[in-house]
KEDRENMI-876409 format. One record per residue (C-alpha): x, y, z; residue in one letter; chain. Coordinates in Angstrom, 2 decimals. Example, Ala and Ser with C-alpha at 12.3 -4.5 7.8 and 13.67 -1.06 7.14 Angstrom:
         X         Y         Z   code   unit
     12.30     -4.50      7.80      A      A
     13.67     -1.06      7.14      S      A
% end
This chain:
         X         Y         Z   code   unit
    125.23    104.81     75.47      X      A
    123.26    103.93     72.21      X      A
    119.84    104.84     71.74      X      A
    116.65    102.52     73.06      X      A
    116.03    100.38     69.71      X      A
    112.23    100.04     70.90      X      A
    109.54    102.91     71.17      X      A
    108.16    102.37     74.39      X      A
    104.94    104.70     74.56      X      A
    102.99    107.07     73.07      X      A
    103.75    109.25     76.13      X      A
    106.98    112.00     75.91      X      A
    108.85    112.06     78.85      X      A
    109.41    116.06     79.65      X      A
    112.32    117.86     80.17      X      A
    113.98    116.06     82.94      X      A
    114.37    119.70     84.56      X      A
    110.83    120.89     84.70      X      A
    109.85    117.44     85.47      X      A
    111.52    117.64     88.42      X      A
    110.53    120.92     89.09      X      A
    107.04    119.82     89.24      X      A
    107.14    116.24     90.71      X      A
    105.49    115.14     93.73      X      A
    106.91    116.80     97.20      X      A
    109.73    114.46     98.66      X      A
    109.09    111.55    100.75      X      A
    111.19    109.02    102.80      X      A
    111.32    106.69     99.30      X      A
    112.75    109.87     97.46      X      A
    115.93    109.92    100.21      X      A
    117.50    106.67     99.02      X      A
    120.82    105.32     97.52      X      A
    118.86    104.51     94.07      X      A
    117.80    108.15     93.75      X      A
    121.25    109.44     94.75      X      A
    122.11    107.41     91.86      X      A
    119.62    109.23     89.38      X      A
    120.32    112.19     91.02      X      A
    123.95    111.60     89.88      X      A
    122.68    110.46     86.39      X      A
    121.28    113.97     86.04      X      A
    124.25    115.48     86.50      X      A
    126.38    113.75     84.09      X      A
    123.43    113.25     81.50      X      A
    123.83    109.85     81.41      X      A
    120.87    109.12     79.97      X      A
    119.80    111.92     77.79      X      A
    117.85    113.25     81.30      X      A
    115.57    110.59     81.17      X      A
    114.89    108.02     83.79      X      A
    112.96    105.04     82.60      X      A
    111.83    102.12     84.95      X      A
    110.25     98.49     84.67      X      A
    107.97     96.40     86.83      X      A
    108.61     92.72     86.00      X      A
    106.56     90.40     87.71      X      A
    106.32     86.63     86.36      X      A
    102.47     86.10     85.88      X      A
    102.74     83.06     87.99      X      A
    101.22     83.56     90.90      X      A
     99.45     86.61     92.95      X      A
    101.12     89.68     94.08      X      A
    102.64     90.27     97.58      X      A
    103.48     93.15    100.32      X      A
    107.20     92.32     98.70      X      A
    106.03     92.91     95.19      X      A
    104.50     96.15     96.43      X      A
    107.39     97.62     97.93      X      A
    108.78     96.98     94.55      X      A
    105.80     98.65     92.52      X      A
    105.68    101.74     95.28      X      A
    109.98    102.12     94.21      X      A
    109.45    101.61     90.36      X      A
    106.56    103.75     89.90      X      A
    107.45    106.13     92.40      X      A
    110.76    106.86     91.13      X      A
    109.39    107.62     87.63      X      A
    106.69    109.75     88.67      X      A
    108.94    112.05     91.04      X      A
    111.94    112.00     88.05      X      A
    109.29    112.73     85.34      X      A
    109.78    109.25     83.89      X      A
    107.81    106.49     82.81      X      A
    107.73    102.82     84.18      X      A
    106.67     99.97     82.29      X      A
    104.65     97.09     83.63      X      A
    105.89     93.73     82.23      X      A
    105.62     90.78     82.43      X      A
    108.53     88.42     82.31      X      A
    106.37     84.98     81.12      X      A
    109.15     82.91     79.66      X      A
    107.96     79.72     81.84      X      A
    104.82     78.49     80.32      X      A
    104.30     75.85     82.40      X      A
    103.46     77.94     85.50      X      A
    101.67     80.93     83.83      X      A
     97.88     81.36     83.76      X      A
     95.79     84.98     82.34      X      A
     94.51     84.66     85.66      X      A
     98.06     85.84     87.32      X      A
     97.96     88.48     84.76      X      A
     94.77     89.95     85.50      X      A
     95.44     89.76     88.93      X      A
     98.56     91.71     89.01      X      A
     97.01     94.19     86.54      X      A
     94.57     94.80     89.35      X      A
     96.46     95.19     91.58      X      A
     99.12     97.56     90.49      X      A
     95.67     99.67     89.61      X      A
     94.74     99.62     93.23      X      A
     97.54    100.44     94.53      X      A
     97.46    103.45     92.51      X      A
     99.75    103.27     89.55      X      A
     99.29    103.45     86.03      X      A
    101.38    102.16     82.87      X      A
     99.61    104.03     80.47      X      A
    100.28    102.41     76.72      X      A
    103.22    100.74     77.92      X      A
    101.94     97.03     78.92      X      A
    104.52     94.59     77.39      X      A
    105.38     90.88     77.83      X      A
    108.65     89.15     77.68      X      A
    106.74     87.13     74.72      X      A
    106.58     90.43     73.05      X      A
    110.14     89.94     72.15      X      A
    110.52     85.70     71.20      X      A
    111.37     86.43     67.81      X      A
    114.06     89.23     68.53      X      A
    115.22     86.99     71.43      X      A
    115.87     83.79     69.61      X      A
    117.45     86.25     66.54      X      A
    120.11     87.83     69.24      X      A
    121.09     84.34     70.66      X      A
    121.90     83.29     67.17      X      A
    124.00     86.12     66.77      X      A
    125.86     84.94     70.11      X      A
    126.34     81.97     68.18      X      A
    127.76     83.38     65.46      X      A
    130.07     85.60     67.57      X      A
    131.42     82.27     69.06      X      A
    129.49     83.15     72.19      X      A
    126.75     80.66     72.52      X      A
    126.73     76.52     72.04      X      A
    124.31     73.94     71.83      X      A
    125.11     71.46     75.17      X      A
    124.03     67.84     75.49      X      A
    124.36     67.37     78.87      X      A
    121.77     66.78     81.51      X      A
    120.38     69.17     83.89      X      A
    122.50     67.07     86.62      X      A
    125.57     66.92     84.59      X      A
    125.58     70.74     83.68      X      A
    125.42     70.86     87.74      X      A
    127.81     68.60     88.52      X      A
    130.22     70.56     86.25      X      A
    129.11     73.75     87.17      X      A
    131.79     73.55     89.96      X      A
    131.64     75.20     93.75      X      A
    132.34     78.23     95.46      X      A
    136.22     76.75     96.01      X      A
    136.33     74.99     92.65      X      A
    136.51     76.09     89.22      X      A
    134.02     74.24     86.91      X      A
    134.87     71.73     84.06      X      A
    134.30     72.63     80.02      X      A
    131.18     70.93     78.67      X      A
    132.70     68.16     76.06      X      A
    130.14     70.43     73.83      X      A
    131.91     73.58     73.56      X      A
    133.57     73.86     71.24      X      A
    131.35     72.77     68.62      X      A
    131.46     74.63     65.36      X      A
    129.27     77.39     64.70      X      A
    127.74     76.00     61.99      X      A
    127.01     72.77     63.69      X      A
    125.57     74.78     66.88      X      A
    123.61     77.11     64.22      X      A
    122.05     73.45     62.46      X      A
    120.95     71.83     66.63      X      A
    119.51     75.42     68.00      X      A
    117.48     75.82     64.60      X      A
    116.37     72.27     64.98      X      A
    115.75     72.19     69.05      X      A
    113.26     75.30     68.13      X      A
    111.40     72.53     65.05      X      A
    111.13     70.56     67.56      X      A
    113.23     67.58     66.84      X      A
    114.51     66.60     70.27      X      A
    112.80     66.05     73.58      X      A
    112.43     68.28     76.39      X      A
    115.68     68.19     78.54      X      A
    117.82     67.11     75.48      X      A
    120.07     69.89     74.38      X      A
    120.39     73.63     76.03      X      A
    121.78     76.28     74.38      X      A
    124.29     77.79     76.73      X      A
    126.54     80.84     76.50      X      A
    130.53     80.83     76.64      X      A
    131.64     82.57     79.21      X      A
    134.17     81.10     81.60      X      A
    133.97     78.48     83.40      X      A
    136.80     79.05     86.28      X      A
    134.99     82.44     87.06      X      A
    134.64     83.17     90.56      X      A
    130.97     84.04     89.87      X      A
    129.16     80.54     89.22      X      A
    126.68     82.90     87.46      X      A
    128.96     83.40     84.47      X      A
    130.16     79.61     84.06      X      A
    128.83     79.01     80.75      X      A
    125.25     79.70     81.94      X      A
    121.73     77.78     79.94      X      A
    119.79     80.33     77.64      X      A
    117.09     78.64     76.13      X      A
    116.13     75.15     77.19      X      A
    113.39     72.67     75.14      X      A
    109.82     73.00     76.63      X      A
    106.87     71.80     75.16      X      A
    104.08     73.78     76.86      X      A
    101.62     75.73     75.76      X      A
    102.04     79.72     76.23      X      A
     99.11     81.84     77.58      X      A
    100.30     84.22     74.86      X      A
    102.08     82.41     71.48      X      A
     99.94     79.15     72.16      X      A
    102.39     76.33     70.49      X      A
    104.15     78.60     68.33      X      A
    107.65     77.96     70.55      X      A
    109.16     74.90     71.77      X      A
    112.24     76.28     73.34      X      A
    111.87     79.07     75.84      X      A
    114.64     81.68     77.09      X      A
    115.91     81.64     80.55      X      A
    115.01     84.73     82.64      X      A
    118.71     85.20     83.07      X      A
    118.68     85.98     78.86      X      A
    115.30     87.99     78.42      X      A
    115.49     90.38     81.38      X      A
    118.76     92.25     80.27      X      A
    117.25     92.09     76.68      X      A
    113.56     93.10     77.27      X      A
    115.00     96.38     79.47      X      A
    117.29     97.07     76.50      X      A
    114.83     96.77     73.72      X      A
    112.28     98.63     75.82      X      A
    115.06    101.79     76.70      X      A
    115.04    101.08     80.66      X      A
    117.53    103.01     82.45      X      A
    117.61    102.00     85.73      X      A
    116.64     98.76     86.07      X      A
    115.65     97.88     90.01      X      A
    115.91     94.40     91.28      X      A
    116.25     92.82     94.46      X      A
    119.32     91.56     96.55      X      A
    119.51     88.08     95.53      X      A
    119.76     89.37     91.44      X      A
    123.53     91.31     92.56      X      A
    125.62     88.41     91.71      X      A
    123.69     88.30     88.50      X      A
    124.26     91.46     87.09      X      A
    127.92     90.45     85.09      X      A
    125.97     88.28     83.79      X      A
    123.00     91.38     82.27      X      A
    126.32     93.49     81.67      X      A
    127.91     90.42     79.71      X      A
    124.52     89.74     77.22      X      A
    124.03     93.35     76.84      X      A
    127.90     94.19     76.21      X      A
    128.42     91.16     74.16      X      A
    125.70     92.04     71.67      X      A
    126.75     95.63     71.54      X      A
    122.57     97.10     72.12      X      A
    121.70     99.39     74.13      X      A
    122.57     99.10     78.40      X      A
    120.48    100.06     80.94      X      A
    122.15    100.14     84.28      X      A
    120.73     97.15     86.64      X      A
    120.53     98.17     90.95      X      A
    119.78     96.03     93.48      X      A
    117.83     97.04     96.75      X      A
    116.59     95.07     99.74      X      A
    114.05     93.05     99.32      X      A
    111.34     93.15    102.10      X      A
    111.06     90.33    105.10      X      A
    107.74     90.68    107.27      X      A
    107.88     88.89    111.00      X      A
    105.65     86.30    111.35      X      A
    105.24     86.07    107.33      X      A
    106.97     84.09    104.39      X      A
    107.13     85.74    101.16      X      A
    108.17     82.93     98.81      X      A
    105.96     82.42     96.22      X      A
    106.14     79.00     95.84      X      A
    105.74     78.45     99.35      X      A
    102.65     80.37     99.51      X      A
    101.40     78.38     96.42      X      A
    101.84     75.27     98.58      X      A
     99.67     77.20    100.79      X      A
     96.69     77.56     98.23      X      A
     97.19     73.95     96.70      X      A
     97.06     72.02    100.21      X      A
     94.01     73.92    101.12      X      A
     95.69     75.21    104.07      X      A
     93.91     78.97    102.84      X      A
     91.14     79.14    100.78      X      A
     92.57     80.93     98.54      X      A
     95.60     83.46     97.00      X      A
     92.91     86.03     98.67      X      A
     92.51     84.72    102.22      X      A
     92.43     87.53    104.28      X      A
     95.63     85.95    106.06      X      A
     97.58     85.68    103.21      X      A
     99.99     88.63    102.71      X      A
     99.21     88.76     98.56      X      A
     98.03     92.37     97.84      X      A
     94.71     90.71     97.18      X      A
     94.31     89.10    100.15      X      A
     95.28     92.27    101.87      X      A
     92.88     94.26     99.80      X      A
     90.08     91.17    101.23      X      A
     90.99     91.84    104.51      X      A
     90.41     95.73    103.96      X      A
     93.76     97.18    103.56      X      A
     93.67    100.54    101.93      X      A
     96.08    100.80     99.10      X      A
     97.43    104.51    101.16      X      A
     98.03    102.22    104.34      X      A
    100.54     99.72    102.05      X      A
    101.83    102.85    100.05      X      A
    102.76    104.75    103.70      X      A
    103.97    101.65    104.88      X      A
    106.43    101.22    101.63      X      A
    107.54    104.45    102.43      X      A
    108.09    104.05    106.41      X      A
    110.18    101.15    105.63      X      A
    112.44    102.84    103.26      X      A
    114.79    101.39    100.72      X      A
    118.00     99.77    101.67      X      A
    121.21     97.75    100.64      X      A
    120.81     95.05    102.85      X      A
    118.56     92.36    104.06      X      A
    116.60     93.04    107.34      X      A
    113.56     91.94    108.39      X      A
    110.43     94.60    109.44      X      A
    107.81     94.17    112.32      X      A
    104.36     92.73    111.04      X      A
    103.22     95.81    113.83      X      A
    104.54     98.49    111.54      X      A
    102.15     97.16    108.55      X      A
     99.10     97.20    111.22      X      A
    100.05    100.28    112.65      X      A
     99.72    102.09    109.17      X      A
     96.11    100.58    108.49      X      A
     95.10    101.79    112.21      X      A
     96.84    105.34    111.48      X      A
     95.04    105.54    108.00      X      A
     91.32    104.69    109.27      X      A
     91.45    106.15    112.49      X      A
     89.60    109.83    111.14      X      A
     87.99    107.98    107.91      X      A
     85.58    105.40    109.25      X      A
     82.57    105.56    111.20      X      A
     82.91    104.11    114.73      X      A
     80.01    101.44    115.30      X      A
     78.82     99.29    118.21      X      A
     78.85     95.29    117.57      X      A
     78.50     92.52    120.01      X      A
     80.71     89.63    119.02      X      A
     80.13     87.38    121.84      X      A
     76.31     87.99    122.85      X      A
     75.01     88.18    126.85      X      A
     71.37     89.58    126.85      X      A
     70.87     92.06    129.59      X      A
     67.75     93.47    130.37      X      A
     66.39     96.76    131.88      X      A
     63.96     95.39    134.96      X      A
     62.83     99.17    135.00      X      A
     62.79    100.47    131.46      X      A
     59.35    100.80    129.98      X      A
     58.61     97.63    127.94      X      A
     57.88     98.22    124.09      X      A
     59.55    101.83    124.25      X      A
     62.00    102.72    122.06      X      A
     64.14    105.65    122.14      X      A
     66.03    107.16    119.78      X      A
     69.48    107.98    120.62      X      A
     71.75    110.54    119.12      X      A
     75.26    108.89    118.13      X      A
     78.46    110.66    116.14      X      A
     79.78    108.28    113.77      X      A
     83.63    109.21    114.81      X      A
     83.93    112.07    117.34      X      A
     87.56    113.22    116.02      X      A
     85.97    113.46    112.84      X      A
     82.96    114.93    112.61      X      A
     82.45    115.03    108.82      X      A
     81.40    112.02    109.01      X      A
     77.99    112.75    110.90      X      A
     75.63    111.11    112.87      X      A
     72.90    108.13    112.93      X      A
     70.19    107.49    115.84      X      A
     70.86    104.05    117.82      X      A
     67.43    102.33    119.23      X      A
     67.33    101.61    122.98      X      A
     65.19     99.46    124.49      X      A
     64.56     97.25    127.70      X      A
     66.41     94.27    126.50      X      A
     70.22     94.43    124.48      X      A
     72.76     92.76    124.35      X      A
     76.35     93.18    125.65      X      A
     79.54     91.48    125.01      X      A
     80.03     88.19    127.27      X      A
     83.72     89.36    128.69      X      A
     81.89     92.48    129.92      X      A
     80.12     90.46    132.56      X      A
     81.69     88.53    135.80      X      A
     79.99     87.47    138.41      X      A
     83.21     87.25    140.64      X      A
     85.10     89.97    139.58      X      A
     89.11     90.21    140.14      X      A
     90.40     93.52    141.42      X      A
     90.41     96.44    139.23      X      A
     87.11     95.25    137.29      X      A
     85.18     98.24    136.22      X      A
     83.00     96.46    133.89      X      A
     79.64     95.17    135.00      X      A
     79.20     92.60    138.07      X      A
     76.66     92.19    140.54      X      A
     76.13     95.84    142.58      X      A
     78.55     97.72    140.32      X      A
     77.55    100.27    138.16      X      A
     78.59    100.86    134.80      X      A
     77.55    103.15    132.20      X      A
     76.28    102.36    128.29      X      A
     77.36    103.84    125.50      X      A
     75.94    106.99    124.68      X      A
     72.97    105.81    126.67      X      A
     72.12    105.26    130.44      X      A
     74.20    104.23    133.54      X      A
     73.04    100.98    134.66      X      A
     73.17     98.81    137.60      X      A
     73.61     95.38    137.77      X      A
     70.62     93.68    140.05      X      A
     70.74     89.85    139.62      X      A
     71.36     87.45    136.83      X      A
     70.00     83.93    135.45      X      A
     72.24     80.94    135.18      X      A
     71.73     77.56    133.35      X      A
     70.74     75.12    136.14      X      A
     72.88     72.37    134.59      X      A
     76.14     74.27    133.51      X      A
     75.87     77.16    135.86      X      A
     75.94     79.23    132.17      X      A
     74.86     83.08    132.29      X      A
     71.78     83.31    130.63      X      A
     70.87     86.78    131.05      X      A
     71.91     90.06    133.46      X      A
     69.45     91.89    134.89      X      A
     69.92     95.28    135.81      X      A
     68.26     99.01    136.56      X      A
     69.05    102.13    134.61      X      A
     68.68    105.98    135.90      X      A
     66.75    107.53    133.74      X      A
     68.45    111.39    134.78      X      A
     71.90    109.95    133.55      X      A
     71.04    109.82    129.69      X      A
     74.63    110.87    127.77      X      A
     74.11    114.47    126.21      X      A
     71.76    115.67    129.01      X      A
     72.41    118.26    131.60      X      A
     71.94    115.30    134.24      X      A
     74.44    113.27    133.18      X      A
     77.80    114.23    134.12      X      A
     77.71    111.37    137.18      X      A
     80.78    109.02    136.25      X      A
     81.30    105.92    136.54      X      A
     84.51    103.85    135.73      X      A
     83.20    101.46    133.41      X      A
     81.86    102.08    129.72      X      A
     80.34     99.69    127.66      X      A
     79.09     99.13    124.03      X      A
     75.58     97.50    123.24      X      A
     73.06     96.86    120.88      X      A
     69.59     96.76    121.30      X      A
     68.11     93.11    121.42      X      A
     64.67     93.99    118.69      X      A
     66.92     95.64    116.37      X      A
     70.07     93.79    116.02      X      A
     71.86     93.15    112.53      X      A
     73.28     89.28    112.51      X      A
     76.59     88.74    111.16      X      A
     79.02     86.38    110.99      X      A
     82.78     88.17    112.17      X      A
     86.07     86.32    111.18      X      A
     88.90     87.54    113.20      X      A
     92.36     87.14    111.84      X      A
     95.67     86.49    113.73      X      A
     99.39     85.61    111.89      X      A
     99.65     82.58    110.18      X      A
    102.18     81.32    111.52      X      A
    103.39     81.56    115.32      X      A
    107.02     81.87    114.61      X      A
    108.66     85.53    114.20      X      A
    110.88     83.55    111.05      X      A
    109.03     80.72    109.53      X      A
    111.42     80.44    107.11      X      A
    114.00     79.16    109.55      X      A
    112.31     76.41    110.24      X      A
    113.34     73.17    108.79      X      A
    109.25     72.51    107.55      X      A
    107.93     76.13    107.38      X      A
    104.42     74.44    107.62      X      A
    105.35     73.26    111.08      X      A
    104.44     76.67    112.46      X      A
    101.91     77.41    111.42      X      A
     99.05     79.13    113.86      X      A
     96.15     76.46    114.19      X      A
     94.28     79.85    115.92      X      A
     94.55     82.03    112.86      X      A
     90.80     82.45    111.90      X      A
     88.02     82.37    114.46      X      A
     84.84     82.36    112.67      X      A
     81.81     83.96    115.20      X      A
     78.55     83.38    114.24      X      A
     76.01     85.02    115.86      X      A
     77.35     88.14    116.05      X      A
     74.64     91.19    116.35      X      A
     75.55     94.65    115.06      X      A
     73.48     98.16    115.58      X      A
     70.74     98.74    113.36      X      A
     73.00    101.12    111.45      X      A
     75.02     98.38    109.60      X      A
     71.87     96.31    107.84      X      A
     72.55     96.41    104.25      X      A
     76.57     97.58    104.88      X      A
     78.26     97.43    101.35      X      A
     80.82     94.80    100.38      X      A
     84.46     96.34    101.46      X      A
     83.18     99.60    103.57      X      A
     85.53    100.08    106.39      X      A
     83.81    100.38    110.20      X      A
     85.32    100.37    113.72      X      A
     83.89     98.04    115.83      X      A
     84.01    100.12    118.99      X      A
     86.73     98.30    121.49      X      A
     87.07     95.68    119.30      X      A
     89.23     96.62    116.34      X      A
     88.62     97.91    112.93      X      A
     86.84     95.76    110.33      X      A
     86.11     95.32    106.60      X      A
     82.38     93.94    105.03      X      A
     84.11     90.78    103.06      X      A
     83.73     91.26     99.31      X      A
     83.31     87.51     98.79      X      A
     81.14     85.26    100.92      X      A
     78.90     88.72    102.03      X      A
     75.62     89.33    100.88      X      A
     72.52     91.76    101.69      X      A
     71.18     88.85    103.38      X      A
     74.10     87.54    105.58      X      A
     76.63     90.01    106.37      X      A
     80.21     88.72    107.10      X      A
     82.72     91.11    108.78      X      A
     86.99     90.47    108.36      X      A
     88.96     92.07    111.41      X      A
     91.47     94.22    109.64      X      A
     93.62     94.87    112.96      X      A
     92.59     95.24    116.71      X      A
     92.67     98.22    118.73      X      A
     95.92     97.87    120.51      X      A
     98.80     99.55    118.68      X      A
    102.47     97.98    119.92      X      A
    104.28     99.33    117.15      X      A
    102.95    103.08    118.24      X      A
    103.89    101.98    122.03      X      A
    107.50    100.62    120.43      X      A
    107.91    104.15    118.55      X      A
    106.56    106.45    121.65      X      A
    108.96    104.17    123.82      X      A
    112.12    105.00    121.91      X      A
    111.66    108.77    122.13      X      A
% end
């Protein structure tokens, strides 16, 4: 192995020994093939002791769970190996790259927790050293200048069975190929005109390595380089040379990138740099999810979300909307391990961490999401008393706040039937049911809407010796419900999420869009929260009590009109599905 050509940060890597001495204690990420493979590396000093990764993400588009998997392994690895990782990004497609995908992604590596230090770098970084290395492949006999069109390179591209044809191109002189690649980079043909390919072999077994395009004509302008370039490298090219030039070791890539990786030995090999050693892991699949990014640009284009942040979308950012906490994703990139093949995880798994990681760290409120008014026939009226509340029992850190009671409040609509089934310990007429750190109560009549029978209002009785916390009050009563009081009432408007789509595998489906969930958001507006929520903060984390755990929206919320996104609800079936198979 030769030595990195490129400095790649200010930052030393340490002793690869006392690195590792000191790294992070080891998780369920640590115990996989790829660090078996370092682990190996270290033992033969394949790389001087150092292990150097590479986040590449194209900046055209937002971020994904998939892409944090990937960040969680990259970083991860470098941190626990005393290593560095780079964050790059691979923009060598002008056409579909905004700054805005940049400055997304750079968020939201931050927030997941990582850091790149000095070492931000762009494929763009390297244009001129790019287009200088595929001249020498030119000049080695390696590289030609094709005229045939996209569909003709295709059609003699061959199949699986069949061995492909030689371009009538190919064996053009050097000098000749030298003279069209110097003049498709001025500029003197149009877009889709000439390629420049490399000469491989064209009866390989591996269509990757049949004489694959390089650089193709593209007038667009860069985000970066403006109109400086008219011909732009393949991602094929620049990945293999960007991790050489940068001194990457182990460069991690998905599954579908394995029959691709002759091809990053060949470039690498052929020019005689520096080699960093490409590995392919699985990439992740999420039930009820697609992960394509061009499919969930079609998504954001046809208005079908409002945006790459919609709380159902399952872009970090959309996640982070919804009120995800970046430990929640990082636990869940661990649960999930790192494999060598394809499988597909439970959506449950991801909602299950969230649940496990706020359960002790929020406060646990009361909010009515479907109002009924009930009133207190004999509760004094105009009192109001002040109730002593914990925010979270199980965590008592967290402290206390003082909940008004009064004669009238409001409970949730489902808690009420007037003919109840069997087995319904929630209020009805006669049956008694007690209120949340409050009273028992008994229901005594109700009024209905003469023309659609509606209930208006429940009215009920409370026992004033069965107040929660007194020495009175250890009567029981199967039912508990949660309240708010009518004159002090926060409104709110409460979006609650389900999938997207209604299929386990959308992409299966012939038209993924044919699946999707026309149920996913249910927007409730007239909501009414306890008095302890007015003025809630844009992304704070609460527990609605029986109702699921839910995040203040950091968009459309403001001090004057709160808006609440249900995170997950209550019931856990991946924790049933785990306690199950015990």
């Amino acid at each position: 192995m030769g030595t990195p050509k490129r400095e790649t940060g200010k930052a030393k890597q340490k002793d690869a020994g006392q690195a590792r001495e000191t790294a992070a204690e080891p998780s369920a990420l640590e115990a996989n093939f790829i660090q078996n493979i370092i682990n190996e590396d270290f033992k033969t000093n394949k790389y001087n002791g150092r292990v150097h990764t590479r986040f590449p993400p194209e900046p055209n588009g937002y971020l994904h769970i998939g892409h944090a998997k990937s960040i969680c392994l990259n970083f991860g690895l470098a941190a626990r190996n005393g290593g560095l990782c780079n964050l790059r990004f691979d923009d060598t497609n002008p056409a579909r790259e905004e700054v805005e995908y940049v400055d997304s992604i750079k968020e939201d590596v931050r927030w997941l927790g990582f850091d790149w230090g000095d070492r931000m770098f762009y494929a763009s970084d390297y244009f001129d050293r790019l287009y200088d290395f595929a001249v020498e492949l030119i000049k080695k006999g390696k590289a030609y200048v094709c005229d045939l069109s996209a569909e003709e390179i295709k059609e003699y591209r061959g199949t699986l069975t069949e061995p492909g044809k030689e371009s009538p191109y190919r064996n053009r002189s050097v000098e000749e190929n030298l003279d069209l690649f110097e003049r498709m980079k001025n500029g003197e043909f149009p877009d889709g005109k000439r390629v420049l390919r490399a000469k491989i072999d064209m009866s390989s077994p591996n269509l990757n390595m049949r004489d694959p395009v390089i650089y193709r004509i593209l007038r667009a302008t860069h985000h970066r380089t403006g109109d400086k370039w008219l011909i732009y490298p393949m991602y094929d090219y620049a990945h293999p040379v960007s991790d050489s030039l940068e001194g990457i070791t182990h460069s991690i890539c998905t599954l579908e990138f394995e029959d691709h990786r002759p091809l990053y030995d060949w470039f690498l090999d052929t020019l005689g740099i520096y080699r960093s050693q490409q590995i392919e892991f699985a990439r992740l699949n999420l039930t009820y999810t697609v992960m394509s990014k061009r499919k969930l640009r079609m998504l954001v284009e046809e208005g079908i979300v409002s945006g790459w942040d919609d709380p159902r979308m399952p872009t970090i950012s959309g996640l982070r909307r919804r009120g995800y906490t970046p430990e929640a994703i990082r636990d869940f990139c661990e649960r999930i391990g790192v494999a060598k093949s394809n499988s597909i995880v439970d959506i449950a798994m991801l909602e299950h961490c969230i649940r496990d990681d706020l359960n002790l760290r929020v406060p646990r409120v009361m909010a009515v999401l479907r109002p009924l008014k009930l009133i207190i026939d004999n509760y004094p009226e105009g009192q109001v008393e002040e109730l002593e509340a914990e925010y979270n029992p199980e965590n008592p850190a967290l402290g206390s706040r003082k909940l008004p009671f009064t004669r009238e409040l409001y409970i949730e609509q489902e808690d009420f039937c007037e003919n109840p089934p069997k087995k319904y310990f929630r209020l009805s007429p006669g049956q008694e049911v007690r209120l949340k750190n409050a009273y028992i109560i008994r229901c005594q009549g109700l009024v209905k809407d003469e023309k659609t029978g509606e209930v208006l209002e429940v009215h009920c009785s409370y026992d004033p010796e069965t107040r929660s916390g007194s020495a009175a009050s250890s009567r029981k009563v199967k039912g508990t419900l949660h309240w708010v009081s009518a004159s002090h009432a926060v409104p709110a408007e409460v979006r609650l999420y389900e999938h997207l789509f209604l299929k386990e595998n959308p992409d299966e489906e012939k038209d993924f869009k044919s699946c999707l969930n026309p149920d996913s958001l249910t927007r409730l507006t007239s909501c009414l929260l306890e008095r302890s929520l007015a003025g809630a903060e844009p992304g704070s984390r609460f527990q609605f009590l029986r109702n699921g755990y839910f995040c203040v929206d950091t968009v459309d919320s403001t001090k004057s009109r709160l808006v609440f996104n249900r995170i997950v609800p209550l019931k856990d079936t991946w924790a049933k599905i785990q306690k199950a198979n015990k």
